[in-house]
ZADREN-894971 format. One record per atom (N, C-alpha, C): residue in three letters; z negated, x negated, y negated. Coordinates in pm, whole numbers, plus 50000, padded with zeros to 5 digits. Layout:
ZADREN-894971
ALAZXY...
//
This chain:
ZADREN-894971
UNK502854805847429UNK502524799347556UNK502174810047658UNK502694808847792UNK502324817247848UNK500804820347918UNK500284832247954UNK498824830447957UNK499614835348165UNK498244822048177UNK497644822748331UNK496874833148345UNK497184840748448UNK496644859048479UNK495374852048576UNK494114855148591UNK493724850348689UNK493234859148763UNK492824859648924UNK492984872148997UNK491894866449114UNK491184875849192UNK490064876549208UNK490454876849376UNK489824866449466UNK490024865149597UNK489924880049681UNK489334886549661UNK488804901949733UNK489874912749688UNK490374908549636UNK491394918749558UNK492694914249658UNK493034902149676UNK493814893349764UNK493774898349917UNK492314895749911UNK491814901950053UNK491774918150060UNK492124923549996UNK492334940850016UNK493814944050020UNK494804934649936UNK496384940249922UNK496434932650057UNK495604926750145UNK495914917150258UNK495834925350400UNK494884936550342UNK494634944050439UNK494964957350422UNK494954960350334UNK495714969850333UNK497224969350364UNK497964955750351UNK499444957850422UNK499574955950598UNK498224949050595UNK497984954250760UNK497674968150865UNK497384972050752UNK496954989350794UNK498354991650775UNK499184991650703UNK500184999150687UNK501184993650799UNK501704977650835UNK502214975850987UNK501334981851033UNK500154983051062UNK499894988751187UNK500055000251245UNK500275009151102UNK500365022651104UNK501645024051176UNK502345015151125UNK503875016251158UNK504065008651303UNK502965003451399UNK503544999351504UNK502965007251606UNK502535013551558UNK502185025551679UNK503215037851658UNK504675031051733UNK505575037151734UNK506055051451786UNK506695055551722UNK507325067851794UNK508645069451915UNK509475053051864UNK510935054051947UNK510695038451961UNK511225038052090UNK511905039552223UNK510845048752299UNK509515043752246UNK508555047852337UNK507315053352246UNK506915061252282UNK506385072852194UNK504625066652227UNK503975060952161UNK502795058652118UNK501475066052068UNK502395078051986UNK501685090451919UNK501165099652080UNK501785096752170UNK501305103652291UNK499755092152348UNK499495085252321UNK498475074552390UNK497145082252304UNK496285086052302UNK494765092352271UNK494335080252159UNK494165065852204UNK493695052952156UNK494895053152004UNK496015047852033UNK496995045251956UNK497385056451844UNK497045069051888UNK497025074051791UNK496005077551696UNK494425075251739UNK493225069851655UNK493605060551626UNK494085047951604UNK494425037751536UNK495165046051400UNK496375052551453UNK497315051851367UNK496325063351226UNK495715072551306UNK495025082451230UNK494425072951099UNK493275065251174UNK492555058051072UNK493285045550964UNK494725042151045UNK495255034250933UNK495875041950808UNK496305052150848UNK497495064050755UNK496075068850684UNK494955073250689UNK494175077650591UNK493425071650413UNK494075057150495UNK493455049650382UNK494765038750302UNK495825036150386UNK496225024450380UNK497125024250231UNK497735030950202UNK498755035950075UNK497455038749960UNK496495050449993UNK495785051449909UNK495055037349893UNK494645031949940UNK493965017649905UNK495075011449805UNK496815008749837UNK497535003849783UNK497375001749588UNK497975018849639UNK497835025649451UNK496235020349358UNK495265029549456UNK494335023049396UNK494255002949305UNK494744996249416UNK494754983649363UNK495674982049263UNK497044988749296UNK497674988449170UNK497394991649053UNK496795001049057UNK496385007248963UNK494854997148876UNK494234991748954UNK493254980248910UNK493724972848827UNK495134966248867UNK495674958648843UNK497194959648724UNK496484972648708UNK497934975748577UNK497084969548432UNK498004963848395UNK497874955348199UNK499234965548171UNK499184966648027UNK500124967547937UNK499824958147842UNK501094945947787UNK500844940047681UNK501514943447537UNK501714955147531UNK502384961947392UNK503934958547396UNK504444955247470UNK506054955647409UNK506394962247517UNK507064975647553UNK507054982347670UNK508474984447708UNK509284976847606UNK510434975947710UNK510594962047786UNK510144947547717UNK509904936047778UNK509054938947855UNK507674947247897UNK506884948647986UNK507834956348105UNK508174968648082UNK509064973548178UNK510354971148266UNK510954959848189UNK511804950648218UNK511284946048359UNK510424934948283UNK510134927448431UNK509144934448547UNK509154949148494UNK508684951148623UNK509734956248682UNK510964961948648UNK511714963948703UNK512504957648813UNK512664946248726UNK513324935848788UNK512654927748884UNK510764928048925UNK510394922049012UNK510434936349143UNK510524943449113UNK510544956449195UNK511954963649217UNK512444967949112UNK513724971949132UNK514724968249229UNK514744952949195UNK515724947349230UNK516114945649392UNK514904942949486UNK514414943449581UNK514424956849639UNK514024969749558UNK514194977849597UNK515384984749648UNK516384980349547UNK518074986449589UNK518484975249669UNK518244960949701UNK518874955849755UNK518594957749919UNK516664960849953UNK516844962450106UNK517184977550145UNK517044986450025UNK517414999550053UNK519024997450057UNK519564996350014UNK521734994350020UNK521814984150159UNK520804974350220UNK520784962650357UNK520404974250435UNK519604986450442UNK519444990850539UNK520405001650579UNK521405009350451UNK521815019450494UNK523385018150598UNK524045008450624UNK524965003950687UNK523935003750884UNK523294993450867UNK522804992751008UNK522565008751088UNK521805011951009UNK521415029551030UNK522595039651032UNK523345038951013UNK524575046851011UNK525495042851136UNK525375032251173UNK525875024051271UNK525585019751384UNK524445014451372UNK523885013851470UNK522435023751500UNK523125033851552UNK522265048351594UNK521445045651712UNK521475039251783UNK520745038151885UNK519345028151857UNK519425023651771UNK518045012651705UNK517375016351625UNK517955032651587UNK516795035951490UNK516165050651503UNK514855050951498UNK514305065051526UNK515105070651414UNK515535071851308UNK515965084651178UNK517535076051117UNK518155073351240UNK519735073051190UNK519925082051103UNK520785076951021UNK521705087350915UNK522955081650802UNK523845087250835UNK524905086150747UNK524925080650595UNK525935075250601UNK526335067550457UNK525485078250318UNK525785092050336UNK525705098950241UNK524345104950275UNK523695105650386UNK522565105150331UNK521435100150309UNK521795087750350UNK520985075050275UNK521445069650155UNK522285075950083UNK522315074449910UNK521745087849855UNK521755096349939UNK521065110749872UNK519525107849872UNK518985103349981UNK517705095650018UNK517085085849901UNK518165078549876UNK517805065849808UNK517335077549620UNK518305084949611UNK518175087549464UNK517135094949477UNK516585108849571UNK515635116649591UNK514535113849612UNK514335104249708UNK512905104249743UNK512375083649757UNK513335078549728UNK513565065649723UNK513695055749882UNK514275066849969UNK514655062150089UNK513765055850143UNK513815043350226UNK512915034650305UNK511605029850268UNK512025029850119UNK510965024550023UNK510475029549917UNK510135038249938UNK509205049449888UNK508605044249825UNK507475035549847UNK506415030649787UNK506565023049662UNK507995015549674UNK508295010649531UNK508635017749419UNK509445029849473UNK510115038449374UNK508675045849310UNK507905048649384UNK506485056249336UNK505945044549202UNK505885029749212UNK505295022349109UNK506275021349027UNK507205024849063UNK508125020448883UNK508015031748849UNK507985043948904UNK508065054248823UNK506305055148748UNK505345056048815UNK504235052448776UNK504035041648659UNK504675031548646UNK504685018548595UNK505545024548440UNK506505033548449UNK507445037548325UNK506595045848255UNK506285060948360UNK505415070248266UNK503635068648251UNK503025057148288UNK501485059748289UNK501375053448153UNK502115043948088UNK501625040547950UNK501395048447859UNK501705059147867UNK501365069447731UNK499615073447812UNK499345073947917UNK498435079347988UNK497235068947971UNK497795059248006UNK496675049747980UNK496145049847820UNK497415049947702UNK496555043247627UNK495975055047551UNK496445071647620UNK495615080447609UNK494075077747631UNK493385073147726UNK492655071747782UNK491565060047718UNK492195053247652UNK491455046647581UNK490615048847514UNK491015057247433UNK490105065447317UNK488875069447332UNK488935077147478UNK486795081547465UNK486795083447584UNK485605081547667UNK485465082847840UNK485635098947807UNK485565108247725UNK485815120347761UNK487655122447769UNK488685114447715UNK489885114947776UNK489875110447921UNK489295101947977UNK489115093548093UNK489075105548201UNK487495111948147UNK487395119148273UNK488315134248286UNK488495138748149UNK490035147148123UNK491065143648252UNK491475132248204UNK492835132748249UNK492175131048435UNK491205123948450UNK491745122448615UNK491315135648643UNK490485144548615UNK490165152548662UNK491655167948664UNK492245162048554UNK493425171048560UNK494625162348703UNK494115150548742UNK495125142848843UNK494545154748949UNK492965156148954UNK492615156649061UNK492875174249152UNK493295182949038UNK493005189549031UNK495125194049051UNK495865182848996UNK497735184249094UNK497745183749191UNK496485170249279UNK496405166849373UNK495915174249448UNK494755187449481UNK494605189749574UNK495165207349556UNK495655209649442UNK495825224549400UNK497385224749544UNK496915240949577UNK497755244949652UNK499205247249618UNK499585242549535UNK501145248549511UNK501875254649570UNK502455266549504UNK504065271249569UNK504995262749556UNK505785254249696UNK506535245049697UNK507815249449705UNK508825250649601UNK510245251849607UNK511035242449703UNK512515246149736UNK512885237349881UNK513105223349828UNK513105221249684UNK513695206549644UNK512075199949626UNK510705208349624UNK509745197449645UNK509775191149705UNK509955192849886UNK510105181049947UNK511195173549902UNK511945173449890UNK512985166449909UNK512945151349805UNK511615158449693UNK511545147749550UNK510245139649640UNK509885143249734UNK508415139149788UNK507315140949691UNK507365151149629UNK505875153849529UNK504825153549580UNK504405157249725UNK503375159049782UNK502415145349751UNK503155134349797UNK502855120549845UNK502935113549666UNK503575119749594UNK503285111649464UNK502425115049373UNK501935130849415UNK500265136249327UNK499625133149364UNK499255126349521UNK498305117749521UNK497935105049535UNK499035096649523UNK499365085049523UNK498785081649324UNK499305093349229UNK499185087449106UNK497515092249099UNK496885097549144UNK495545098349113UNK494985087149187UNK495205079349270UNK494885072049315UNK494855056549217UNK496805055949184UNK496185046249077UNK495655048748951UNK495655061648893UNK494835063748769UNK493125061148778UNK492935060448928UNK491085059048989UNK491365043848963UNK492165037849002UNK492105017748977UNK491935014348893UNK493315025048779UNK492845020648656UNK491535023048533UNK490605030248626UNK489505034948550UNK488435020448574UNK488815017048729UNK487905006248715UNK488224991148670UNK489264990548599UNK489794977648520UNK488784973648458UNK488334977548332UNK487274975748288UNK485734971648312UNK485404978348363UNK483904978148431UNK483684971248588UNK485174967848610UNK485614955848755UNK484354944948738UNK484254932548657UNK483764924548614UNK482604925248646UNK481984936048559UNK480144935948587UNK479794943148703UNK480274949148757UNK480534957748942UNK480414946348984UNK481484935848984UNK481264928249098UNK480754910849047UNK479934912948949UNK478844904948926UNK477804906649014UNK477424919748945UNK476034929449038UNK476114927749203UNK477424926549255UNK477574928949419UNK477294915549407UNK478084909149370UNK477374890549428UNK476244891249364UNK475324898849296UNK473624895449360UNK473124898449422UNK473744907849501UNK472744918449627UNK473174907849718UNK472054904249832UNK471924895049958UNK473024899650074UNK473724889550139UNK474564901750205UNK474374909250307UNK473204912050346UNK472484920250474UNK472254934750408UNK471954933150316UNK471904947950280UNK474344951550244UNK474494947150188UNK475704952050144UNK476814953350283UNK476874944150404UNK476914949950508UNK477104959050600UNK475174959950547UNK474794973450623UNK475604984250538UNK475664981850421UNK475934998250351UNK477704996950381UNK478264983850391UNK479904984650421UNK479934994550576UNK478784991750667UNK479224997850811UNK479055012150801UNK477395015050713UNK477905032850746UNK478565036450635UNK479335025650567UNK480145037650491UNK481725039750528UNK481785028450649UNK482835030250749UNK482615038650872UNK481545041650915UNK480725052050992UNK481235062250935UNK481085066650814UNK481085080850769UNK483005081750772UNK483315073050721UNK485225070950694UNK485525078550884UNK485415071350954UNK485925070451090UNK485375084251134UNK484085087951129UNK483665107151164UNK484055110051118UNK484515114950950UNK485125121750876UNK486565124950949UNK486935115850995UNK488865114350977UNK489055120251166UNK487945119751209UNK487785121651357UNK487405138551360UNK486605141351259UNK485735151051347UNK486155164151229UNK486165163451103UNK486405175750997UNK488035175751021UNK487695191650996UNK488585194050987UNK488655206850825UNK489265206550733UNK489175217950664UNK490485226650614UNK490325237050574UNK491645247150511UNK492315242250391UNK493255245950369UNK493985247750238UNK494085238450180UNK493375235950011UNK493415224749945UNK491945219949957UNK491045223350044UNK489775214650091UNK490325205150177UNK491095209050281UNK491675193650337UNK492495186250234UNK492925184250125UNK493425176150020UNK492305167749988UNK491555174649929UNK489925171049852UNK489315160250005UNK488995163450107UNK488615158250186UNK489305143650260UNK491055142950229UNK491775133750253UNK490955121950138UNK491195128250031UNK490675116749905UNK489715112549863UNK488595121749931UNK487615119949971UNK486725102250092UNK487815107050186UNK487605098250321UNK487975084250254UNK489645083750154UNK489755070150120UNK489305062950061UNK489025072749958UNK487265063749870UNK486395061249910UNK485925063150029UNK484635065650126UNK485505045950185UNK486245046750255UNK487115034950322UNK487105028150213UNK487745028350118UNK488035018150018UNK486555008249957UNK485705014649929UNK484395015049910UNK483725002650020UNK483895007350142UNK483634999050269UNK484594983550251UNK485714987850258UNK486274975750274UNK485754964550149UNK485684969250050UNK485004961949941UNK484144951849945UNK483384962449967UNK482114956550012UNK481844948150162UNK482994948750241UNK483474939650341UNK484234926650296UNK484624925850181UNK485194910550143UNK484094902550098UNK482984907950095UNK481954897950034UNK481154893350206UNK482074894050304UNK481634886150420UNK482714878550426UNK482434862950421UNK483694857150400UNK484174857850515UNK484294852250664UNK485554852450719UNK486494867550711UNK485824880450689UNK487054888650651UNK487934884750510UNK487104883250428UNK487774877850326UNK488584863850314UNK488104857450382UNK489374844850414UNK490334848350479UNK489914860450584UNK491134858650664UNK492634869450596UNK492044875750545UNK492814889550465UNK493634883250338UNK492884875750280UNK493374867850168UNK494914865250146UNK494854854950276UNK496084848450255UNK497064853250213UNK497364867150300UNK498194873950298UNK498454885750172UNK497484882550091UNK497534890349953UNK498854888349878UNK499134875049823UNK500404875249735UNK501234877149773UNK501664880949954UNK503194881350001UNK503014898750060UNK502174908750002UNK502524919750028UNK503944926850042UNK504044922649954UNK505674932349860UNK506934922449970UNK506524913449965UNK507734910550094UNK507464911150230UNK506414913050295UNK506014918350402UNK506684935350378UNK506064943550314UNK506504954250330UNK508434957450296UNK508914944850294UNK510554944450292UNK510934944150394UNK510534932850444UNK510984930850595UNK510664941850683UNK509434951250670UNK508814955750837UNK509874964250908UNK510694972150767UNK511704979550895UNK512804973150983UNK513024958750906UNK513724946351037UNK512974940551096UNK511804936651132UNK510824926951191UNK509934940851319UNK510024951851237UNK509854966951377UNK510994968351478UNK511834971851407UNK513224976651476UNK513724961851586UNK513194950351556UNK513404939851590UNK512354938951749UNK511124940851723UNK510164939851774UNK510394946051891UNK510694966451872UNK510254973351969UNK511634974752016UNK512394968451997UNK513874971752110UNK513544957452166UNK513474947352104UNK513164935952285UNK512424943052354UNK510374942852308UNK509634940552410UNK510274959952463UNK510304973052392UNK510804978552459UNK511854982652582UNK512944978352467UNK514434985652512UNK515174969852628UNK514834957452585UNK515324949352632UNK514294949352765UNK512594943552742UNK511994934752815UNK511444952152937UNK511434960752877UNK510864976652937UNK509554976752963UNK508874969352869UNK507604972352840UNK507014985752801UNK506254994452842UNK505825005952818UNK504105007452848UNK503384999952836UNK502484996052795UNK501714996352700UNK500965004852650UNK500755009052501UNK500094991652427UNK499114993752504UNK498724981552409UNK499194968652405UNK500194963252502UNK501294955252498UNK501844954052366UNK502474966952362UNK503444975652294UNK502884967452157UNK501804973152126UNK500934973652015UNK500744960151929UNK500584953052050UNK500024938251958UNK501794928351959UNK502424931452070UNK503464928252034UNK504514928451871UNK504204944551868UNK504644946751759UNK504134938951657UNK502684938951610UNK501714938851504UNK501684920151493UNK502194909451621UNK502534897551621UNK503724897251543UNK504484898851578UNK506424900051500UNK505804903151375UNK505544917751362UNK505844924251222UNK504584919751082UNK503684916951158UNK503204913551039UNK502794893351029UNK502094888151156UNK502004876251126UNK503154867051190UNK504154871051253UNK505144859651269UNK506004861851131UNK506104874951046UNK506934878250928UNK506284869150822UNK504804869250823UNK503984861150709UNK504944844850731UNK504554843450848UNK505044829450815UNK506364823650813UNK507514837650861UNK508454832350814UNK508844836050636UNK508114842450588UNK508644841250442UNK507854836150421UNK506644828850412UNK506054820750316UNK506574805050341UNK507334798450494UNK507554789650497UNK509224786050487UNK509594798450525UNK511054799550523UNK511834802650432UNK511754815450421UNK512384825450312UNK512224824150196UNK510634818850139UNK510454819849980UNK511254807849935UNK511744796250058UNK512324781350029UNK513434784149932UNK514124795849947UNK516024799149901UNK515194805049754UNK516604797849699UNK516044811049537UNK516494826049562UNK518004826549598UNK518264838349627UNK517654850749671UNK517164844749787UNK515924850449853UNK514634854349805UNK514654843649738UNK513564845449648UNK512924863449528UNK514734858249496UNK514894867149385UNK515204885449431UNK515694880849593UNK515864892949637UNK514214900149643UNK513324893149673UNK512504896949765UNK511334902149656UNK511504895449584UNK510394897149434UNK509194881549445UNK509894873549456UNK508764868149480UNK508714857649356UNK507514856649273UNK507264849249156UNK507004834949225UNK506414835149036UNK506294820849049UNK504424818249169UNK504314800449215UNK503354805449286UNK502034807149197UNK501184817949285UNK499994824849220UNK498734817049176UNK498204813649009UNK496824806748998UNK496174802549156UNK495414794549170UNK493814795049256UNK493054809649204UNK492704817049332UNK491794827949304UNK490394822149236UNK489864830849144UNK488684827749097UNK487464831249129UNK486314821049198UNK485574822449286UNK484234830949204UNK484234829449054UNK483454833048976UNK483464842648876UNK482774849148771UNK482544859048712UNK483564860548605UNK484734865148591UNK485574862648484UNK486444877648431UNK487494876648379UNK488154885348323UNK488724890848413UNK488744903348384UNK489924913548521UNK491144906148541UNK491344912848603UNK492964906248687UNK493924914048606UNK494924907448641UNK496514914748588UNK497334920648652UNK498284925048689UNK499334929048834UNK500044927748702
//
């Protein structure tokens, strides 16, 4: 019989907001009209890009189970990820080759299949969890064994992640930079699988005036940090991963105020197809109100975008799009998700 995964509203409310940081990151555009020039818009974009991916992994990483059969386990993650992955990556590389004038990083047939195999093209972020998702099982169930493997291994993550490397010309090109610290990020989620439960027992007993207060300055410290330090070498590494744990931490402890947490929620189970659409629901966005309507207006610009791309997109796939199976199947979208559980129970699953 199959077992019901059950999954925790705040967790909902973080993949909810965190795919909002990430449109947002992405609508403080560079083309038609350059945004990164506005002082405001690009503190936005600063503070969304510092946390928003790392928050991602992290949750993924919360949210990784292995149930012992690891090619039926790997299967379907393939196939809820994979599949989606080559299909909007192969939908995007025709438009982009073609139509050059709609896209800031046109490029040819050939090298958006060189893209796609190297660095996983548009969608980066998926190719990072399957590959994560294939090789962390030996890692995890390393880790099992004694909190002294535990703190071993992240501390050896932590230590790919901020070490200076000599970068050969094909590092970039594999994007290593962005995947040593992307996997320490979810190897930190997956440390707190376990000990999730009684963490956030303990937080729903603290009153919420104190937890609050400690969510604001520990968004205080996130926002100076990312504003005001600056450091060398691999201390600015240490200090990047630093700031997101510092953010991640905050936001946390910000879902236990419910209207953020109601409002972030919703948008939890339709991450993975939000982040399908944004490079059609952007490209869509900033050539009307840009290129068509000649809006140049930053903060026009801004909420325009961030209307289209993230909440007019919510509601057309949750009312539209998830309707088709096809669609369905393109997009990754399961079956629909338990009721979140309002009370003290078993970790979640991804």
């Amino acid at each position: 019989m199959a077992e019901t995964k059950p999954r925790y509203p705040e967790i909902d409310a973080l993949k909810g907001l965190a795919m909002f940081l990430v449109i947002l990151g992405h609508a403080v555009i560079w083309f038609p009209v350059n945004l990164h020039a506005d002082p405001v818009c690009l503190k936005i974009f600063q503070l969304a890009s510092s946390v928003h991916i790392h928050l991602f992994f992290f949750l993924s990483g919360l949210l990784f189970s292995y149930n012992g059969r690891y090619g039926l386990w790997l299967g379907k993650k393939a196939l809820r990820l994979g599949v989606p992955f080559l299909i909007f990556n192969l939908l995007d590389m025709l438009p982009r080759a073609l139509l050059t004038a709609f896209f800031r990083r046109p490029r040819p047939l050939s090298e958006s299949l060189l893209s796609l195999v190297l660095n996983g093209g548009e969608l980066w972020f998926l190719r990072a969890l399957l590959i994560f998702y294939a090789l962390f099982v030996p890692l995890a169930l390393l880790q099992k064994r004694s909190i002294l493997w535990k703190i071993m291994v992240e501390a050896a993550l932590i230590f790919l992640a901020v070490y200076p490397w000599r970068k050969p010309p094909w590092y970039a090109d594999l994007d290593l930079d962005r995947l040593r610290l992307c996997l320490l990020f979810f190897n930190t989620g997956c440390l707190f699988r376990k000990p999730y439960p009684a963490l956030r027992a303990r937080l729903q007993a603290v009153p919420l005036p104190p937890k609050l207060i400690a969510a604001l300055a520990l968004a205080a410290i996130w926002v100076f940090s990312v504003f005001r330090i600056r450091l060398p070498g691999w201390q600015a590494w240490a200090l990047v991963i630093v700031n997101a744990l510092v953010a991640i931490a905050a936001f946390w402890l910000l879902t236990c105020w419910k209207p953020f947490l109601r409002f972030f929620e919703r948008f939890g189970p339709w991450t993975l197809q939000l982040y399908l659409l944004n490079s059609w629901t952007m490209g869509a966005s900033r050539y009307v109100v840009c290129t068509l309507l000649g809006v140049t207006a930053p903060a026009v610009i801004l909420v325009c975008n961030m209307a289209v791309d993230f909440f007019l997109s919510y509601l057309l796939i949750k009312y539209v799009l998830s309707r088709f199976r096809v669609l369905r199947f393109a997009m990754g979208v399961t079956a629909p998700p338990p009721p979140p559980l309002r009370a003290k129970s078993a970790p979640p699953d991804g």
